[in-house]
C-alpha positions in Angstrom: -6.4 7.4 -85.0 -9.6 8.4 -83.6 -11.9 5.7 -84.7 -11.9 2.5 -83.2 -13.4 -0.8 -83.4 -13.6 -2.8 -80.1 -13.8 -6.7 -79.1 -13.6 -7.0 -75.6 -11.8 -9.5 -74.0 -14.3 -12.4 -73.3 -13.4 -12.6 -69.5 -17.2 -12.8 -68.1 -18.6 -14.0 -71.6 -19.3 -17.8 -70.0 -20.7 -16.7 -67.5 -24.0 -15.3 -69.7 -25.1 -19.1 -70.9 -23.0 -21.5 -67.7 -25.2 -23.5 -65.5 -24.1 -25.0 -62.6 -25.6 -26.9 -60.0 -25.6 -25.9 -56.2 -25.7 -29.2 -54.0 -28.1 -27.9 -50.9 -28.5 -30.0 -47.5 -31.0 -32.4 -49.4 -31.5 -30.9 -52.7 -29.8 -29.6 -56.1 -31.0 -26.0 -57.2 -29.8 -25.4 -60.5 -28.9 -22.0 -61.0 -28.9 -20.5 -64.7 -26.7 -17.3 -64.4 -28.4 -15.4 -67.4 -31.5 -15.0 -65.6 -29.8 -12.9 -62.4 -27.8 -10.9 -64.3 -29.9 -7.6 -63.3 -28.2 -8.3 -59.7 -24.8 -9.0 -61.0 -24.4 -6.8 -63.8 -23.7 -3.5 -61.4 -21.2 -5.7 -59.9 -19.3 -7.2 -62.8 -19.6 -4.5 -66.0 -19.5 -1.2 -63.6 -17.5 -2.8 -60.6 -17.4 0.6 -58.9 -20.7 1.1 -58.4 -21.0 -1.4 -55.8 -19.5 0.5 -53.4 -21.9 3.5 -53.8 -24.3 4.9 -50.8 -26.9 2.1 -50.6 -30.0 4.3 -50.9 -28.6 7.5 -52.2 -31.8 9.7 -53.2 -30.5 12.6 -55.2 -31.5 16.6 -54.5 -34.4 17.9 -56.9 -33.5 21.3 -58.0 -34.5 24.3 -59.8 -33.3 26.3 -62.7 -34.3 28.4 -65.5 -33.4 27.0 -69.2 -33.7 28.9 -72.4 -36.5 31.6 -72.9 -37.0 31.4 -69.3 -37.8 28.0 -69.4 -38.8 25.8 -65.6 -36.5 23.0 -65.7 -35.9 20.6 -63.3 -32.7 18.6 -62.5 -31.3 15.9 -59.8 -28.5 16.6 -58.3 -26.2 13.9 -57.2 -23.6 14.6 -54.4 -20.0 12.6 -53.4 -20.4 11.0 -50.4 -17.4 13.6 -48.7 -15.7 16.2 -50.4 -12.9 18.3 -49.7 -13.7 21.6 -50.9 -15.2 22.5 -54.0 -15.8 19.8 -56.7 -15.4 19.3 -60.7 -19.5 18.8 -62.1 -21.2 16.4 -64.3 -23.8 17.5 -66.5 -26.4 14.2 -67.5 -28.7 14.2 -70.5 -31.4 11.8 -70.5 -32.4 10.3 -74.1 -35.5 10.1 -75.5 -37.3 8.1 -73.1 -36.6 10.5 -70.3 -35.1 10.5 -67.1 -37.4 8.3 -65.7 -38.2 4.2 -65.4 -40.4 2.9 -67.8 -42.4 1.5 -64.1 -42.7 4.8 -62.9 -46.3 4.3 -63.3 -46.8 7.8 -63.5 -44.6 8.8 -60.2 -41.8 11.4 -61.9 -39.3 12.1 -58.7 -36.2 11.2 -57.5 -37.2 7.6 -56.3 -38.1 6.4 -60.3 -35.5 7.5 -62.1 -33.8 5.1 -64.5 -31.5 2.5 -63.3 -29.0 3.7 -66.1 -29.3 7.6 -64.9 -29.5 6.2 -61.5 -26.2 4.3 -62.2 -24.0 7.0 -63.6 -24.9 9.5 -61.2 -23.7 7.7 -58.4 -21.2 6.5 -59.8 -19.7 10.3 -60.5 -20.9 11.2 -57.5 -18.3 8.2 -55.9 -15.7 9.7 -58.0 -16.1 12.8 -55.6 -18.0 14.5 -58.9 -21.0 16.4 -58.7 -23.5 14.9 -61.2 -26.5 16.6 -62.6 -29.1 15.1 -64.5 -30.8 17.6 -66.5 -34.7 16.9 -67.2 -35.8 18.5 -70.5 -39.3 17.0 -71.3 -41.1 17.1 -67.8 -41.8 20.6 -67.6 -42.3 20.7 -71.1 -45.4 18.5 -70.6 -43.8 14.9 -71.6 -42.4 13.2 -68.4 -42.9 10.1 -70.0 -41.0 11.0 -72.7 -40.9 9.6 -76.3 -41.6 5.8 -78.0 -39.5 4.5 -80.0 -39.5 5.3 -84.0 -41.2 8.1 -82.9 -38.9 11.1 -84.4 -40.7 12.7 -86.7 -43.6 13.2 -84.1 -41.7 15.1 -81.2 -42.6 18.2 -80.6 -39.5 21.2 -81.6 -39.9 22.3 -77.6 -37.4 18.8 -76.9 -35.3 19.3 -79.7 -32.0 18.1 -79.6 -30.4 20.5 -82.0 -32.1 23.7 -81.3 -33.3 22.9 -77.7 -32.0 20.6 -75.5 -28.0 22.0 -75.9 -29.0 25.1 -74.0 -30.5 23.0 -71.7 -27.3 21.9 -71.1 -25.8 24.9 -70.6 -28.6 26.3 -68.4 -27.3 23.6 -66.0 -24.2 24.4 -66.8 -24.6 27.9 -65.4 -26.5 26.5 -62.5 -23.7 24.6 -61.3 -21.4 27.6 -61.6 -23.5 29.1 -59.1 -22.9 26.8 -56.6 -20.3 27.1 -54.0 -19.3 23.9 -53.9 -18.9 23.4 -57.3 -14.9 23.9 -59.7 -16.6 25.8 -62.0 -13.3 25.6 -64.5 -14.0 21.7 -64.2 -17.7 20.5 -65.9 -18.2 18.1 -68.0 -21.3 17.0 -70.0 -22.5 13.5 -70.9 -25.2 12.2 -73.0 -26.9 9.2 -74.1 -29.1 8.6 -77.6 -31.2 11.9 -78.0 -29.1 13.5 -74.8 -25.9 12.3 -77.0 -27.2 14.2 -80.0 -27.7 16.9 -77.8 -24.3 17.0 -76.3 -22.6 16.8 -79.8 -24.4 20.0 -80.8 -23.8 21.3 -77.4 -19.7 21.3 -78.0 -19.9 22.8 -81.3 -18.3 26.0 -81.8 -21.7 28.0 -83.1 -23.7 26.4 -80.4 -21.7 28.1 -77.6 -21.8 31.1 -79.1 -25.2 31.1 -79.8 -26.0 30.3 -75.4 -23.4 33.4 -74.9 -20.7 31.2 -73.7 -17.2 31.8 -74.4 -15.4 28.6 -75.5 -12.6 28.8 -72.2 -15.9 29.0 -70.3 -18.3 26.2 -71.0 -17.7 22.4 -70.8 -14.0 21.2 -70.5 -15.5 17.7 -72.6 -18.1 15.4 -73.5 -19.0 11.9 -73.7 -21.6 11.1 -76.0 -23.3 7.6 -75.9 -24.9 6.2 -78.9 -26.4 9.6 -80.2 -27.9 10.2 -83.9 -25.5 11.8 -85.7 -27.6 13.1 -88.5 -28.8 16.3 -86.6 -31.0 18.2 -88.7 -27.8 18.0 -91.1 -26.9 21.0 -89.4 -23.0 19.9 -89.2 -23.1 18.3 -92.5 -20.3 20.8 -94.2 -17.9 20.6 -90.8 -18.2 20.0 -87.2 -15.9 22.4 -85.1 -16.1 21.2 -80.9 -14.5 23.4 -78.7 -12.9 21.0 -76.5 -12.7 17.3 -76.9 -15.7 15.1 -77.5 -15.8 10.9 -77.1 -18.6 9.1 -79.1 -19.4 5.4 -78.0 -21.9 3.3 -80.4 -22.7 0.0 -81.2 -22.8 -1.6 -84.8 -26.3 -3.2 -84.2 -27.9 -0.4 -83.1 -31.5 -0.7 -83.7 -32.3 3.0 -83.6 -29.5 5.4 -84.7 -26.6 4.7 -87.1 -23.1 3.9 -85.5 -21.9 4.6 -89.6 -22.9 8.4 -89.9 -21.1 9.1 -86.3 -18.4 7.8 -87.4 -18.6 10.0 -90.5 -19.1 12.7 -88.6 -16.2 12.5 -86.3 -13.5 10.9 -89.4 -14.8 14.7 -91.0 -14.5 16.1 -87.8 -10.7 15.0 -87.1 -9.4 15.6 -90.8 -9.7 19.0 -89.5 -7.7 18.7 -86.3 -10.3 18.6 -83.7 -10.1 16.2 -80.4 -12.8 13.9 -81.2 -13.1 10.0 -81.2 -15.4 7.5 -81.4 -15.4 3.9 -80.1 -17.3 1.6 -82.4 -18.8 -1.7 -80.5 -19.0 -4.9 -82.6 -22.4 -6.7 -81.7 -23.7 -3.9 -79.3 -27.3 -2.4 -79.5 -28.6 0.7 -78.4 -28.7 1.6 -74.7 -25.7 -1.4 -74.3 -24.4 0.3 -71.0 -28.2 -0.2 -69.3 -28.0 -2.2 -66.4 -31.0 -4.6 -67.0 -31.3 -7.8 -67.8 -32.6 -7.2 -71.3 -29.3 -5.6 -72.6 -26.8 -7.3 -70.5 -27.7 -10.6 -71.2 -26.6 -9.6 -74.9 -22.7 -10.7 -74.7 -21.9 -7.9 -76.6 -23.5 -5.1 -74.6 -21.7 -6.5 -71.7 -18.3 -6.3 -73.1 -19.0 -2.4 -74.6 -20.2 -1.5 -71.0 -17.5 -2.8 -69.4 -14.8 -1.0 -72.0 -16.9 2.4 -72.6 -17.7 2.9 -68.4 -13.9 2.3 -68.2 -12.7 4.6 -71.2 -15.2 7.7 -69.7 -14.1 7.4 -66.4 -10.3 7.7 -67.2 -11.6 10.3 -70.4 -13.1 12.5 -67.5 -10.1 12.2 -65.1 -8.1 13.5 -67.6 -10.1 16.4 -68.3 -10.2 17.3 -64.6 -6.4 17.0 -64.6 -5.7 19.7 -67.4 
């Protein structure tokens, strides 16, 4: 059908507000389980990831976006690969790449625990991942507050902008020998999302120069605004399939006009879903204790990693 609305199964759900009591040599520690979630949550909602490179520090690289633009990008490899490899291309939302402790250090070592996350997780998938950064040469490495919209500078926009960002590292991964150029993916979350749903439409391709056999083979979008400068308001046409995840109590964007969007979207016989999570906020798949301690975010983490990760394999398989 192409829209869904998800419960989880509750399978981890008690163990968010369980206590139980450790009997030591001469002492009971009681141990409240919500309050060490940030160690467990890897573990438990992305259960892959726990087997990633302890320590993997991804490669900073260089490439020029539109108008000649500096960007930057961090480059996360598989552990051992046979050959070349299908790509990944990462979108950071509005908050940027980066920790919200980077304290002013923008590199490799602060990036995001989400962006962190993903990468390596691709990259233990045998993918090549590539996070795109589009605000730190740009002059906001810190990126953007929230309810801040109407103050960002065009130079990050998500419509007009940040797609051909994405498909500046598109072309930069083509270039590399180790990379399947026939198999790239993109994936964004929140302001990257919105720019990876304009990135897949039909005019946006054309518009970078890309021919529609040529650019991504999909795209994930997580909990993106779906309003987009209304530009897709009469039809949206992507030229290969698209998966939306969102949550219903979503404090920033609206979970009901992406679903609009994509309803619209599939009347018209395009390959486009979206996932709607009952109870889940924005950035539900984050890994810190602030989200996943929210039932609900657990549970959408836990369906949406697995629903992109077989999404992608099936992309790489056609």
């Amino acid at each position: 059908m192409g829209v869904y609305e998800v419960m989880v199964p509750r399978q981890i759900r008690r163990l968010w507000s369980e206590r139980r009591w450790i009997k030591g040599a001469r002492m009971f520690i009681r141990v409240e389980l919500s309050t060490v979630m940030l160690s467990l949550s890897v573990g438990l909602i992305f259960p892959t990831y726990a087997s990633a490179a302890e320590g993997m520090v991804p490669q900073l690289v260089h490439f020029k976006g539109p108008g000649a633009q500096p960007l930057i990008g961090y480059l996360f490899r598989p552990g051992q690969s046979a050959g070349r490899a299908p790509g990944i291309i990462l979108l950071h939302g509005r908050t940027g790449p980066y920790s919200t402790a980077a304290n002013g250090l923008y590199d490799a070592t602060t990036l995001s625990k989400r962006h962190e996350l993903w990468g390596r997780f691709w990259a233990e998938q045998g993918y090549y991942a590539l996070l795109v950064d589009s605000f730190s040469t740009r002059g906001y490495p810190e990126g953007f507050p929230i309810h801040s919209y109407d103050e960002r500078p065009d130079a990050v926009n998500e419509v007009t902008v940040r797609p051909f960002d994405a498909y500046a590292g598109l072309a930069y991964l083509k270039q590399q020998f180790f990379i399947d150029a026939s198999r790239i993916a993109l994936q964004g979350w929140s302001n990257g999302g919105s720019a990876t749903i304009a990135a897949m439409a039909q005019e946006t391709a054309a518009k970078a120069g890309v021919k529609e056999n040529e650019g991504f083979a999909g795209a994930i979008a997580f909990y993106p605004a779906c309003t987009l400068h209304h530009e897709y308001d009469a039809s949206y046409l992507p030229y290969a399939p698209v998966r939306v995840f969102s949550g219903d109590e979503d404090e920033e964007v609206s979970a009901e006009r992406c679903r609009h969007l994509v309803t619209r979207s599939r009347a018209a016989g395009n390959d486009i879903e979206i996932v709607v999570y009952h109870g889940a906020t924005h950035d539900f798949d984050d890994p810190g204790v602030r989200r996943q301690r929210v039932k609900a975010n657990a549970e959408a983490a836990q369906d949406a990693f697995t629903r992109a990760r077989n999404f992608i394999i099936q992309l790489f398989r056609r």
